[in-house]
MOPAC internal coordinates of N, CA, C and O (Angstrom, degrees):
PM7 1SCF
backbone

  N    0.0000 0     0.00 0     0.00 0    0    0    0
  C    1.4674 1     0.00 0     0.00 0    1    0    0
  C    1.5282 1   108.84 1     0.00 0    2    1    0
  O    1.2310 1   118.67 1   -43.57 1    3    2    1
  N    1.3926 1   120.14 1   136.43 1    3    2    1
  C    1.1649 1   122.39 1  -176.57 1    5    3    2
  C    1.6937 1   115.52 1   -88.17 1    6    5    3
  O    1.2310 1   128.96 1   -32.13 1    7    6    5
  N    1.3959 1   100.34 1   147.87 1    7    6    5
  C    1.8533 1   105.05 1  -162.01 1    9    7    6
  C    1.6426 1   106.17 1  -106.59 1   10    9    7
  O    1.2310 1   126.94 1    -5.77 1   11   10    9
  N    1.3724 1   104.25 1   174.23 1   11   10    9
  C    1.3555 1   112.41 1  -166.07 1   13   11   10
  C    1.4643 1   122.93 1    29.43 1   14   13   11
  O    1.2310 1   108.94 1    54.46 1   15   14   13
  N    1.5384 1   138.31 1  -125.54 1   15   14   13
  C    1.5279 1   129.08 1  -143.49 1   17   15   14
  C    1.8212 1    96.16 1   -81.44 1   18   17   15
  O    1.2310 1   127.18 1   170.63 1   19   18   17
  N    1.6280 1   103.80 1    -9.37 1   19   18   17
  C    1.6306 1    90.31 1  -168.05 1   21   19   18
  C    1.8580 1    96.48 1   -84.39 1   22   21   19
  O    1.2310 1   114.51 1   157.48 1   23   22   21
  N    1.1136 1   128.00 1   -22.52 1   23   22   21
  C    1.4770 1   124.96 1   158.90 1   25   23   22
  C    1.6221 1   112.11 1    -6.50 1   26   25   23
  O    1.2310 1   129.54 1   118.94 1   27   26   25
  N    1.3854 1    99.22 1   -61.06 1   27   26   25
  C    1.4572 1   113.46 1  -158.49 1   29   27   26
  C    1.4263 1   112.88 1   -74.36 1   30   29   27
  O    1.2310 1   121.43 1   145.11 1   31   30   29
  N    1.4663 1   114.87 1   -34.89 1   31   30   29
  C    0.9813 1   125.61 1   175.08 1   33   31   30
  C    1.3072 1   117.86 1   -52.24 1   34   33   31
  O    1.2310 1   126.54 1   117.44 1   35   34   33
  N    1.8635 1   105.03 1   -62.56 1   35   34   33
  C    1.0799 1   122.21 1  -159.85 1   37   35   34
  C    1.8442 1   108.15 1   -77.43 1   38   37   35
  O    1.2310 1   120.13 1   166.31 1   39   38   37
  N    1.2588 1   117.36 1   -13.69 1   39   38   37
  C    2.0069 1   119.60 1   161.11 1   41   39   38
  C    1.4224 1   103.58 1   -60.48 1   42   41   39
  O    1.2310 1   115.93 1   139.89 1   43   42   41
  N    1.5890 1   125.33 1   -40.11 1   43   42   41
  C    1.4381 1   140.92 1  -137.00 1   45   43   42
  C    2.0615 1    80.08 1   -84.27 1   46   45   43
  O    1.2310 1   131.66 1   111.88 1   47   46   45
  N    1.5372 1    95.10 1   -68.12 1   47   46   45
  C    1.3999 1    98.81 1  -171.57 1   49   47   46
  C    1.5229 1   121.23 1   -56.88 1   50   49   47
  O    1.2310 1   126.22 1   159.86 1   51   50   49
  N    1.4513 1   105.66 1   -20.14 1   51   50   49
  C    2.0602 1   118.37 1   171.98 1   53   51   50
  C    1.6101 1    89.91 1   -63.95 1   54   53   51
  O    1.2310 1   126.08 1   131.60 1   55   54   53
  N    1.1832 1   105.92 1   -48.40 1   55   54   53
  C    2.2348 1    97.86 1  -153.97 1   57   55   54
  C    1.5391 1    87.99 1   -66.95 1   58   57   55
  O    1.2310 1   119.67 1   118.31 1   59   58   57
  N    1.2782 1   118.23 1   -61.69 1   59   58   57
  C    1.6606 1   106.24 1  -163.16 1   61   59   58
  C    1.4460 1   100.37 1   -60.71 1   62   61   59
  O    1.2310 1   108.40 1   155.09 1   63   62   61
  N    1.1747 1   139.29 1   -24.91 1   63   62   61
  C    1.7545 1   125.80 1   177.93 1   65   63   62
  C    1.5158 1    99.31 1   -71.11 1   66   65   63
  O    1.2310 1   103.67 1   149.32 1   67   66   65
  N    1.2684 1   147.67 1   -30.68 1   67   66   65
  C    0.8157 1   138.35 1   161.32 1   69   67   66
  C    1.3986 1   143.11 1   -72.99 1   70   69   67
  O    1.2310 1   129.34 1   153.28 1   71   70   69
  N    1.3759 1    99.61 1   -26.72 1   71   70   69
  C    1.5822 1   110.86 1   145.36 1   73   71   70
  C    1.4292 1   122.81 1   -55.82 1   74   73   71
  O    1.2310 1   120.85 1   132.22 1   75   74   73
  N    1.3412 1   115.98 1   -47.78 1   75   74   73
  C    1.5932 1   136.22 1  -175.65 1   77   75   74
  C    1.3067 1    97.52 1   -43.63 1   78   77   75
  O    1.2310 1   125.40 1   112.45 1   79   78   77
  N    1.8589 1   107.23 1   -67.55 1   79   78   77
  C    1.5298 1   102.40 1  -176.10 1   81   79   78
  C    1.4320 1   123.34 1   -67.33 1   82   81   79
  O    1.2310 1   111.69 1   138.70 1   83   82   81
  N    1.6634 1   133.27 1   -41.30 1   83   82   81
  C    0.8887 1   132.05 1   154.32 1   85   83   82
  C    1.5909 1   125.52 1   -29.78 1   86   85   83
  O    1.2310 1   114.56 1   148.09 1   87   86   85
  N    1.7303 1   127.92 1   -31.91 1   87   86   85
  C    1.5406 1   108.85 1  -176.06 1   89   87   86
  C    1.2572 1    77.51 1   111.50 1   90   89   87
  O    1.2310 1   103.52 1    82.07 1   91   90   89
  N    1.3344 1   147.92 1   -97.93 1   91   90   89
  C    1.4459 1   142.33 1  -112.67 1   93   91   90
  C    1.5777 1   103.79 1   -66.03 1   94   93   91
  O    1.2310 1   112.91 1  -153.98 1   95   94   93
  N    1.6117 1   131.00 1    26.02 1   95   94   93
  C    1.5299 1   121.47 1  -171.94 1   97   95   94
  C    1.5098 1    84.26 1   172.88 1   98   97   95
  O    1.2310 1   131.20 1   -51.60 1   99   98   97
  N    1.7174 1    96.00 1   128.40 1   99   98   97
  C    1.3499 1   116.08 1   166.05 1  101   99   98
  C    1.3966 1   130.13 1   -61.61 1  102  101   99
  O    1.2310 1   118.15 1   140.21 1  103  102  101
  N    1.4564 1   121.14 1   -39.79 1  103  102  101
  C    1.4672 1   141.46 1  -159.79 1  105  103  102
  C    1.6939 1   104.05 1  -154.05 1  106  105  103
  O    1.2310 1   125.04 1   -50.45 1  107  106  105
  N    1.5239 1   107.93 1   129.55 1  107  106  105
  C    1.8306 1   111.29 1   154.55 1  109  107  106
  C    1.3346 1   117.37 1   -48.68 1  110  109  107
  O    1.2310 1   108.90 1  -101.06 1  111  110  109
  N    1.3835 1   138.38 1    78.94 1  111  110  109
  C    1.3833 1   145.39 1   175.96 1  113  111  110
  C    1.8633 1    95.65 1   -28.27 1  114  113  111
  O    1.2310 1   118.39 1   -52.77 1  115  114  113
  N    1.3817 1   120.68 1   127.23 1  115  114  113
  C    1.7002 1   124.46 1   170.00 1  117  115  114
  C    1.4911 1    99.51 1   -85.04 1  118  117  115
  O    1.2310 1   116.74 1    -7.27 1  119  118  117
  N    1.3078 1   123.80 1   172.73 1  119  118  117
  C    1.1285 1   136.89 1   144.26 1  121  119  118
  C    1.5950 1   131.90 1   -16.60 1  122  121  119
  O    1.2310 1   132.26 1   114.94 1  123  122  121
  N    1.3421 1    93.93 1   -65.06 1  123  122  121
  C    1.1679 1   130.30 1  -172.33 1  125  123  122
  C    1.4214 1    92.22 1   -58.43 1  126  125  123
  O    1.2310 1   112.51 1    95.31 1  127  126  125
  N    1.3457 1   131.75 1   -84.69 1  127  126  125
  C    1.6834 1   133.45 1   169.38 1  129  127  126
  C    1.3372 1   100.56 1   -18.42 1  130  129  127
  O    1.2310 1   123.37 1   126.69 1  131  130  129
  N    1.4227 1   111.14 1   -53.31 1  131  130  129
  C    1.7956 1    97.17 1  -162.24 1  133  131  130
  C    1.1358 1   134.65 1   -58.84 1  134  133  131
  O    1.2310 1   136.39 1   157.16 1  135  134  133
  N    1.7083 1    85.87 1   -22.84 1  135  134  133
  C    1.2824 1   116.04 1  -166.17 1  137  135  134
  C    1.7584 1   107.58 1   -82.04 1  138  137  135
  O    1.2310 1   113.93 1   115.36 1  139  138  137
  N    1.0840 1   129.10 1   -64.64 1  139  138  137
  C    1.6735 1   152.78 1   136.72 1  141  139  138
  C    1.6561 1    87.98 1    13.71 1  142  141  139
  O    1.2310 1   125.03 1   102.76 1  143  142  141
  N    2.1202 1   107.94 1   -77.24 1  143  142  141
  C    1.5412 1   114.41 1  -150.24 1  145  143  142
  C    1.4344 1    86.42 1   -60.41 1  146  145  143
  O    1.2310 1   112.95 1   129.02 1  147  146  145
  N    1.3268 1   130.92 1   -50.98 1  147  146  145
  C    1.0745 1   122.50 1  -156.58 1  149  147  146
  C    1.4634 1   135.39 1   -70.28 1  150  149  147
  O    1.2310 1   124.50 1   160.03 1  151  150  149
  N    1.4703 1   108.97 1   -19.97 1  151  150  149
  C    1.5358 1   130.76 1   146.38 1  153  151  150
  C    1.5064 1   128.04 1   -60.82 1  154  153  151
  O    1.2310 1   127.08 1   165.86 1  155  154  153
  N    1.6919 1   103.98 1   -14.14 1  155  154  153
  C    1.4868 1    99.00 1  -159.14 1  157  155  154
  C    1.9553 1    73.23 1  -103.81 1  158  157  155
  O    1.2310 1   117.26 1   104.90 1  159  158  157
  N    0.9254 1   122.81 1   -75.10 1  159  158  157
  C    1.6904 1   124.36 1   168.97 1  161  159  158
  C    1.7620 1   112.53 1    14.45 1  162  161  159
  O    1.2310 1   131.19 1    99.00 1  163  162  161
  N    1.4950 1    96.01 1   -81.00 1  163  162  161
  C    1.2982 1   124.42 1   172.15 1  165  163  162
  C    1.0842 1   123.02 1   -40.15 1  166  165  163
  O    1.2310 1   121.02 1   127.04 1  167  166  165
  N    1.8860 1   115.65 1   -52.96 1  167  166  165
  C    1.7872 1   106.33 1   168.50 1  169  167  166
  C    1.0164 1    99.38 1   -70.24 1  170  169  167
  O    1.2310 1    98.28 1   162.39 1  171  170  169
  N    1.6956 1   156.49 1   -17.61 1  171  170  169
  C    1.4780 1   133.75 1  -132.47 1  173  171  170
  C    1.8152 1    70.72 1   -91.79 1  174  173  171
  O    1.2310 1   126.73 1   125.88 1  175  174  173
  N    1.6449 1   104.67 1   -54.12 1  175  174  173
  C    1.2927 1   111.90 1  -161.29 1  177  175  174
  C    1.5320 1   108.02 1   -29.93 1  178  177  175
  O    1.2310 1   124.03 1   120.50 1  179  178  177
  N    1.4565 1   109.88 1   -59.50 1  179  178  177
  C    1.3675 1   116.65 1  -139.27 1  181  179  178
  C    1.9176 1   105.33 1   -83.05 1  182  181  179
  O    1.2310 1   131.95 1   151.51 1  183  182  181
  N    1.6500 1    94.53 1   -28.49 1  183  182  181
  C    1.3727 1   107.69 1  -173.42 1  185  183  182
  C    1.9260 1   124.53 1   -87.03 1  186  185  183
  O    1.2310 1   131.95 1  -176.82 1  187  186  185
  N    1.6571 1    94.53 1     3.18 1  187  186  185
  C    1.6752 1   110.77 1  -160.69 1  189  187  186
  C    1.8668 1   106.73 1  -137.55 1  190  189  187
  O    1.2310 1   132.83 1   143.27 1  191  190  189
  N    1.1333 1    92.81 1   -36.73 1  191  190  189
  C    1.4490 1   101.65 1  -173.24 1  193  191  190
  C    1.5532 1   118.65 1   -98.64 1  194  193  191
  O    1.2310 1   106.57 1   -94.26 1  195  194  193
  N    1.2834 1   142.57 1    85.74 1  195  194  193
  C    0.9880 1   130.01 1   158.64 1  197  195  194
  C    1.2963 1   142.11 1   -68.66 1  198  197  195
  O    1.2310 1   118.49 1   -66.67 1  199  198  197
  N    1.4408 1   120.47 1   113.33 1  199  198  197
  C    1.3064 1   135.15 1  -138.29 1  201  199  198
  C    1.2614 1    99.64 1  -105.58 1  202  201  199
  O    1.2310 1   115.45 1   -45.67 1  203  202  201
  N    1.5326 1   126.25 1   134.33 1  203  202  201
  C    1.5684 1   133.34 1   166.45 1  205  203  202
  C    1.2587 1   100.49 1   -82.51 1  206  205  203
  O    1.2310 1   132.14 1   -25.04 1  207  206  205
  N    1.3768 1    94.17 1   154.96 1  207  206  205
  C    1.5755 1   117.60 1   170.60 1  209  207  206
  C    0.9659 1   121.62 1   -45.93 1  210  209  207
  O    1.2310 1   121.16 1   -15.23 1  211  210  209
  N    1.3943 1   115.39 1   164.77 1  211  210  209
  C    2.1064 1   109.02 1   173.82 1  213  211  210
  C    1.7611 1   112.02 1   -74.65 1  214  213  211
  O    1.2310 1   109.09 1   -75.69 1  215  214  213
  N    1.3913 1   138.04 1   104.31 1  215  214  213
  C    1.3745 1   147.20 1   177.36 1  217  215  214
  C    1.3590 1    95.73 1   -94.68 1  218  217  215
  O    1.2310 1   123.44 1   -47.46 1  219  218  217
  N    1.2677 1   111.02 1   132.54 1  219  218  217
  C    1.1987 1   155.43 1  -169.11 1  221  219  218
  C    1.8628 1   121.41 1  -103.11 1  222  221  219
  O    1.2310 1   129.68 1   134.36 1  223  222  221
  N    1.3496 1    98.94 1   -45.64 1  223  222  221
  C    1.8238 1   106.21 1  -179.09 1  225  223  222
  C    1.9506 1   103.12 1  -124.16 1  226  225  223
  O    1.2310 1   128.54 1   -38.82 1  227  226  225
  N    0.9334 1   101.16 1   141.18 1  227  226  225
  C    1.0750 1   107.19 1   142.58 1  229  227  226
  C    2.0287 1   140.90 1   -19.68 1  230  229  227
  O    1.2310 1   133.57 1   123.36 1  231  230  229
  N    2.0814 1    91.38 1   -56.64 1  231  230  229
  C    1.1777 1    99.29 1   178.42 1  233  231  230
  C    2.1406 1    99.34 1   -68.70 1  234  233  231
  O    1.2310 1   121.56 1   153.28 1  235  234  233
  N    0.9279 1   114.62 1   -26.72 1  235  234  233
  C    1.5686 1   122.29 1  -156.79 1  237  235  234
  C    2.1612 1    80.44 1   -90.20 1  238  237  235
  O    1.2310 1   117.44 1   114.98 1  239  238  237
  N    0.8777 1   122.48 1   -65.02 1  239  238  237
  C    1.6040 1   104.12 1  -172.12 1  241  239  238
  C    1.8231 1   121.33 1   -60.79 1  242  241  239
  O    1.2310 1   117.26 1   171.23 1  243  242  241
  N    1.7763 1   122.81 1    -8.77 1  243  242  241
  C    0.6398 1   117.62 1   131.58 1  245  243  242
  C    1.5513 1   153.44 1   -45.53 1  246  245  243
  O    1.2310 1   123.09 1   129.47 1  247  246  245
  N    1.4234 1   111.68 1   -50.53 1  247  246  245
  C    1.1248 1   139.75 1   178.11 1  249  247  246
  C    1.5110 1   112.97 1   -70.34 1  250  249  247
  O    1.2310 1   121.24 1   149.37 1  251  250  249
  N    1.2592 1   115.23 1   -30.63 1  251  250  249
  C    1.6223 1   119.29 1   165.11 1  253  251  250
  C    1.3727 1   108.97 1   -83.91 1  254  253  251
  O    1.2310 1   117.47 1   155.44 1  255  254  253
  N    0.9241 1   122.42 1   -24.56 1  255  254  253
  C    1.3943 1   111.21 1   177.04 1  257  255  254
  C    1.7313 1   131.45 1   -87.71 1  258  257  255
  O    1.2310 1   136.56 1   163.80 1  259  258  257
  N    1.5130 1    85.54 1   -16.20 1  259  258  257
  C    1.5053 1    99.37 1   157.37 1  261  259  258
  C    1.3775 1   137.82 1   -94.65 1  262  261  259
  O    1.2310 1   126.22 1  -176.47 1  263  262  261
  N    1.4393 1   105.65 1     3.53 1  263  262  261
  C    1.6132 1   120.59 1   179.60 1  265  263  262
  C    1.1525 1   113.60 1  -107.35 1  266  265  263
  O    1.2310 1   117.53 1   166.02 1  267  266  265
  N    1.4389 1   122.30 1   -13.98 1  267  266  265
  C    1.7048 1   139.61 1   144.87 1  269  267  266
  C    1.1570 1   144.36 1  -103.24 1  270  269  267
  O    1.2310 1   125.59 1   -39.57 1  271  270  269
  N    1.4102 1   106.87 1   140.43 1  271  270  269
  C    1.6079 1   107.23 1   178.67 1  273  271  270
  C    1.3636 1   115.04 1   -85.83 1  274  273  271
  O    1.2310 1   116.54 1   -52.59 1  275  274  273
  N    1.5298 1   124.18 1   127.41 1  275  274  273
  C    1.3294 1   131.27 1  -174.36 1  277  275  274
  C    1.6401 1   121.88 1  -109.11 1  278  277  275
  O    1.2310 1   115.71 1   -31.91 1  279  278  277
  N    1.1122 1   125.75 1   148.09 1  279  278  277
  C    1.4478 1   138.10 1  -174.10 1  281  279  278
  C    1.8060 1    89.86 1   -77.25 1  282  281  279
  O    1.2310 1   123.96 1   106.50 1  283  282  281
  N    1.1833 1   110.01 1   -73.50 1  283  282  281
  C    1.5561 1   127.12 1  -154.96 1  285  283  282
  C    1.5295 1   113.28 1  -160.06 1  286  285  283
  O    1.2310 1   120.50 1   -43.45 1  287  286  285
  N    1.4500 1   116.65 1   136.55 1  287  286  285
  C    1.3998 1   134.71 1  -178.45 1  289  287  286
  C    1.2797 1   115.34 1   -88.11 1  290  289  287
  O    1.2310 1   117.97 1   -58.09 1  291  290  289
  N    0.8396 1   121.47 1   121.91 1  291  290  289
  C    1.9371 1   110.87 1  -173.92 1  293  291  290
  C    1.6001 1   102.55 1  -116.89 1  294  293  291
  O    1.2310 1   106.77 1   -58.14 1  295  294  293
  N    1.4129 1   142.23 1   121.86 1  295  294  293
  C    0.8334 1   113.51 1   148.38 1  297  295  294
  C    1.9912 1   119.79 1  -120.77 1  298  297  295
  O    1.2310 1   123.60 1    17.71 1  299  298  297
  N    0.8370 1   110.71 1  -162.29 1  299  298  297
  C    1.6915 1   117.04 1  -163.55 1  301  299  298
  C    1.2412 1   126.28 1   155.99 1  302  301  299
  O    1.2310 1   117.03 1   -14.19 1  303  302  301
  N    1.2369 1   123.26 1   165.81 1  303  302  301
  C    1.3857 1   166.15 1  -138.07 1  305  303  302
  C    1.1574 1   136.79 1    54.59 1  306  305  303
  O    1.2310 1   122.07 1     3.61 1  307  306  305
  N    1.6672 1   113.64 1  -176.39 1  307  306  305
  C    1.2983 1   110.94 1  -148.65 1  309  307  306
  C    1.6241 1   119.40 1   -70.55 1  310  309  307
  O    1.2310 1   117.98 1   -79.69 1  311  310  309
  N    1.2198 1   121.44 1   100.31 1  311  310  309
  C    1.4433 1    98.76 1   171.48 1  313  311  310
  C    2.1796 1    84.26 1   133.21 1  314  313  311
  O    1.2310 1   117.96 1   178.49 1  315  314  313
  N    0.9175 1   121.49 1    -1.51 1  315  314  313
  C    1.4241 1   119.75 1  -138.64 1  317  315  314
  C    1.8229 1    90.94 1   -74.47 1  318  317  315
  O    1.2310 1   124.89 1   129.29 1  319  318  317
  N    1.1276 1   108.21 1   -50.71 1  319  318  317
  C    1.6795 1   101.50 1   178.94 1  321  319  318
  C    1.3687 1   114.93 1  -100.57 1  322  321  319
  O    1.2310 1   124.76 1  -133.11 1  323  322  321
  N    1.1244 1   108.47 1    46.89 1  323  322  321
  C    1.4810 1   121.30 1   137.53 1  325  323  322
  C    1.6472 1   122.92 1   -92.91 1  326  325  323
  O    1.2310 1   129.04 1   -57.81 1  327  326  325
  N    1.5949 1   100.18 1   122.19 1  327  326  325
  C    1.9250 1    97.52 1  -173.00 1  329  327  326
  C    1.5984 1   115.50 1   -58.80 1  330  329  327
  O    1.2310 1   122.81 1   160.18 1  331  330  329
  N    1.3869 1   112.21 1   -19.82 1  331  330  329
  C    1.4727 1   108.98 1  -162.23 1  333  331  330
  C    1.7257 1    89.04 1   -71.68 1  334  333  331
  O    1.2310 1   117.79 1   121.06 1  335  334  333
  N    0.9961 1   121.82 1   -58.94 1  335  334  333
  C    1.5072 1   134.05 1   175.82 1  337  335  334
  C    1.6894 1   118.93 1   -44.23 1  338  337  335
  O    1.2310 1   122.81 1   140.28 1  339  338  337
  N    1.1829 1   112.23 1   -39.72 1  339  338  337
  C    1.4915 1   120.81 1  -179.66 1  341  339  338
  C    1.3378 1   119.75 1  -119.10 1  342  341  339
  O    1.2310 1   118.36 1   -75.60 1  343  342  341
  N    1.4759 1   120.73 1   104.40 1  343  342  341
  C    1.3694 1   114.08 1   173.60 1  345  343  342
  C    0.7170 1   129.84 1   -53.57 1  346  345  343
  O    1.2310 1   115.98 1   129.15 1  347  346  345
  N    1.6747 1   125.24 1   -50.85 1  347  346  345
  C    1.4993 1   127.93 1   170.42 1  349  347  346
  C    1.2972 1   124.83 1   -96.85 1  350  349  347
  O    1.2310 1   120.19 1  -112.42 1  351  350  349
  N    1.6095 1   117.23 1    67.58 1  351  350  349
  C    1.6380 1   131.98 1  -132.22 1  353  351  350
  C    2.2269 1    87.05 1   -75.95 1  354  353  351
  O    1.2310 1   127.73 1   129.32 1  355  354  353
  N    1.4344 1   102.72 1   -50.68 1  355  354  353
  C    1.4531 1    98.33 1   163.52 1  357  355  354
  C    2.2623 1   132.08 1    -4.90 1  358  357  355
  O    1.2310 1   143.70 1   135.86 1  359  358  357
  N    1.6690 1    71.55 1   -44.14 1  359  358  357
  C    1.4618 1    91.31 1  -158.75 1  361  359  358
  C    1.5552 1   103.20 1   -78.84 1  362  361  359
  O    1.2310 1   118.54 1   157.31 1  363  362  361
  N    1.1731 1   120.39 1   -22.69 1  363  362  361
  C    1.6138 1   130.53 1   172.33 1  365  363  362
  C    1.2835 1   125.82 1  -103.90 1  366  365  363
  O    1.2310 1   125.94 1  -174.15 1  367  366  365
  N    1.6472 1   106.18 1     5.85 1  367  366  365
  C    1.5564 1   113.31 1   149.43 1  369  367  366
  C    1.9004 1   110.07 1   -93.32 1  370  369  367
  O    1.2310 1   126.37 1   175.97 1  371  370  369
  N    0.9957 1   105.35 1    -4.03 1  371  370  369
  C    1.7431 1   121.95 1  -174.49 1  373  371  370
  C    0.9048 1   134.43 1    63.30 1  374  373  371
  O    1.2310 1   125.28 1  -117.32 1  375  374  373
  N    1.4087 1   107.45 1    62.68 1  375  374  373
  C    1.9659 1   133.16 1  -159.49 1  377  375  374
  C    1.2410 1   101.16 1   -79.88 1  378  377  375
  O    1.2310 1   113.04 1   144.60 1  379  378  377
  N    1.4266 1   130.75 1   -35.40 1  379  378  377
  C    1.4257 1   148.90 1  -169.04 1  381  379  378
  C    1.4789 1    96.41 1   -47.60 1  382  381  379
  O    1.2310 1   119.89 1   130.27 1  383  382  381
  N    1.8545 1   117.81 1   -49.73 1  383  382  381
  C    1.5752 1   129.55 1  -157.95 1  385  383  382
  C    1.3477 1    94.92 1   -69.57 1  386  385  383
  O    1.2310 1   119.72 1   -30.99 1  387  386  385
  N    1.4318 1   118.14 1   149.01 1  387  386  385
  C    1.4048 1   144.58 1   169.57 1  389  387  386
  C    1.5014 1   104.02 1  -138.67 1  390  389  387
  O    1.2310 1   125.14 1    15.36 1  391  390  389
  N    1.7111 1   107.73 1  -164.64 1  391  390  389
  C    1.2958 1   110.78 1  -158.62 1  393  391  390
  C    1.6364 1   101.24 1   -78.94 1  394  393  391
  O    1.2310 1   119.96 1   159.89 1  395  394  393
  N    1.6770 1   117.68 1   -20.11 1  395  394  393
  C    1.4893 1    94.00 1  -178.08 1  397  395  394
  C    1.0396 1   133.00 1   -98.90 1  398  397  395
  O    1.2310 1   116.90 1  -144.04 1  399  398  397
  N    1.3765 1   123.50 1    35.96 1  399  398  397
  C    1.6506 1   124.34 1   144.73 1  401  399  398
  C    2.1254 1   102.99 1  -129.94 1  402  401  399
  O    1.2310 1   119.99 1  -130.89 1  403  402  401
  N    1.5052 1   117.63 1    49.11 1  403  402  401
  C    1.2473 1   124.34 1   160.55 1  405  403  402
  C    1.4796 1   117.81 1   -38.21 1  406  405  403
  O    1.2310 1   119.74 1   138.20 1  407  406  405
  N    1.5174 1   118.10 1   -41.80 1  407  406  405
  C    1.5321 1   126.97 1  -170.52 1  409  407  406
  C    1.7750 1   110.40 1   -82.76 1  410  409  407
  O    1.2310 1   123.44 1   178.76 1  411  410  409
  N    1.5918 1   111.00 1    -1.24 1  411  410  409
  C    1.3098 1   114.73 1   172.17 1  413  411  410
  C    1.0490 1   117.71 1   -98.58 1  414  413  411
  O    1.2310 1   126.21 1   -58.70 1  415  414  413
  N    2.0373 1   105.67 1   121.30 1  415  414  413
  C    1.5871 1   130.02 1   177.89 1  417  415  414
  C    2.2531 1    85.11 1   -39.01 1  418  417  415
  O    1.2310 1   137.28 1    -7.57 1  419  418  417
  N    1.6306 1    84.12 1   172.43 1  419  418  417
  C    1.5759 1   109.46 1  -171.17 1  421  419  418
  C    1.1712 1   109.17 1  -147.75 1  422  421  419
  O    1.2310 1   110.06 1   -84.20 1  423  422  421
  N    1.1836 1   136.26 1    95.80 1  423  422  421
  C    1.8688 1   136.95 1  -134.72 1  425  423  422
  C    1.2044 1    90.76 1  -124.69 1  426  425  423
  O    1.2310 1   116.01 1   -60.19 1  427  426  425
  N    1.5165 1   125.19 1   119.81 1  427  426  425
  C    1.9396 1   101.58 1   152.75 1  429  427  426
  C    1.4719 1    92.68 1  -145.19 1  430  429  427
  O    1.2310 1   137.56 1   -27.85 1  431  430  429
  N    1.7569 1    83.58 1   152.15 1  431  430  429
  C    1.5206 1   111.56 1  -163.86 1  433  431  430
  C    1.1573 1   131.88 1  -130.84 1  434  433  431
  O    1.2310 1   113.82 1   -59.12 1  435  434  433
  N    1.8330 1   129.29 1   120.88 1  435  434  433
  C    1.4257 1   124.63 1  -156.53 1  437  435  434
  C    1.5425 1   111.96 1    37.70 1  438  437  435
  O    1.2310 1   122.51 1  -151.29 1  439  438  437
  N    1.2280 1   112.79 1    28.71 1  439  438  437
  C    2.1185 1    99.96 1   151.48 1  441  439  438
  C    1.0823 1   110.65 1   -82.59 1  442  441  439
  O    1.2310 1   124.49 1   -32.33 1  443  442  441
  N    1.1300 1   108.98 1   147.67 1  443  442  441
  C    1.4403 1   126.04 1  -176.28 1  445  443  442
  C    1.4012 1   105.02 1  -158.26 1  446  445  443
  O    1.2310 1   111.05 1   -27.76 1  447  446  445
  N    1.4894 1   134.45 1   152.24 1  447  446  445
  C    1.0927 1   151.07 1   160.47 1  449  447  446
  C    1.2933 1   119.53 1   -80.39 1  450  449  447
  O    1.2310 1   106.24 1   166.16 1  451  450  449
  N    1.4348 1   143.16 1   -13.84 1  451  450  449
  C    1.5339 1   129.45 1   162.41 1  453  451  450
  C    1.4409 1   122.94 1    66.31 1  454  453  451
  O    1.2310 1   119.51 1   177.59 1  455  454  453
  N    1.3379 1   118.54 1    -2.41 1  455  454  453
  C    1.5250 1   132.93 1   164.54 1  457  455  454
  C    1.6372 1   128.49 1  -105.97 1  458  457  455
  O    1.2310 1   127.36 1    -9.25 1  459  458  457
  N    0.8831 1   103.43 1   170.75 1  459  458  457
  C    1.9798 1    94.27 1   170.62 1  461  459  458
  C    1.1711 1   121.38 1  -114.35 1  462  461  459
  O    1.2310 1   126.68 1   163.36 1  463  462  461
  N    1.6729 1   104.77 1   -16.64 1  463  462  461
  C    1.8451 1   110.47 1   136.32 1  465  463  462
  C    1.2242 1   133.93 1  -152.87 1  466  465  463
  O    1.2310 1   126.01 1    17.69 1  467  466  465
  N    1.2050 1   106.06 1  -162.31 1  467  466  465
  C    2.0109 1   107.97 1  -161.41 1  469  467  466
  C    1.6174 1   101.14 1   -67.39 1  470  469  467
  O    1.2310 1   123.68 1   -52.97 1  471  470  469
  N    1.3630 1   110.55 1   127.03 1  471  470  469
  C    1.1693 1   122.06 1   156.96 1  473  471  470
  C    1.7705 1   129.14 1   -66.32 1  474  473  471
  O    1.2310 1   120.10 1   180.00 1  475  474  473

C-alpha cells in the first residue's frame, strides 16, 4: 500500500476501478486527463464567463445588478436553498430581480435542499 500523499491517489484510483468494473465509467481517467480537463475548465472559465466580484450584502448584490446588463442569472449548488446554509436564502430564489433585467434567462443548477423537510 502506498504511503503519505500517494494514499489519496491510490483510494481515488480503487473508486474509479470500481466504477470501471461496475459500468458507471468508460476509462480510469490518468493524471494527465485530469490535468488537460482541468486546464480546459479554467480557460472556458476565464475566457466565457464573466465573473462578479465577491458581494458581501444584499444592499451591494442589488446594486451590481443594477449597474449591469445581464444575459442570464445562474444560481446553484448543493444544499443552496436550504436556510440553515443560506442566510439570505431570498437571494437564491432571485428576489434581488425586478423589472429591469425581465429579458434575463434564470438558470439554477444542482440546488437541492438535502432534507425531507422544510427547515
Amino acid at each position: 500500500m502506498p504511503k503519505g500523499s500517494n494514499i489519496i491517489a491510490y483510494k481515488a484510483y480503487i473508486k474509479n476501478l470500481i466504477k470501471l468494473l461496475l459500468g458507471r465509467i468508460k476509462a480510469i481517467p490518468t493524471s494527465k486527463k485530469e490535468l488537460y480537463i482541468q486546464r480546459e475548465l479554467a480557460d472556458f472559465r476565464g475566457n466565457r464567463l464573466a465573473m462578479s466580484p465577491t458581494i458581501f450584502s444584499e444592499a451591494e448584490l442589488r446594486e451590481y445588478y443594477r449597474s449591469k446588463s445581464f444575459d442570464a442569472f445562474v444560481v446553484g449548488r448543493d444544499q443552496v436553498w436550504r436556510p440553515r446554509y443560506s442566510p439570505s436564502i431570498l437571494n437564491f430564489y432571485f428576489d434581488f430581480l425586478d423589472d429591469i433585467q425581465s429579458e434575463a434567462k434564470r438558470l439554477v443548477y444542482a440546488a437541492s435542499f438535502c432534507v425531507d423537510g422544510w427547515e
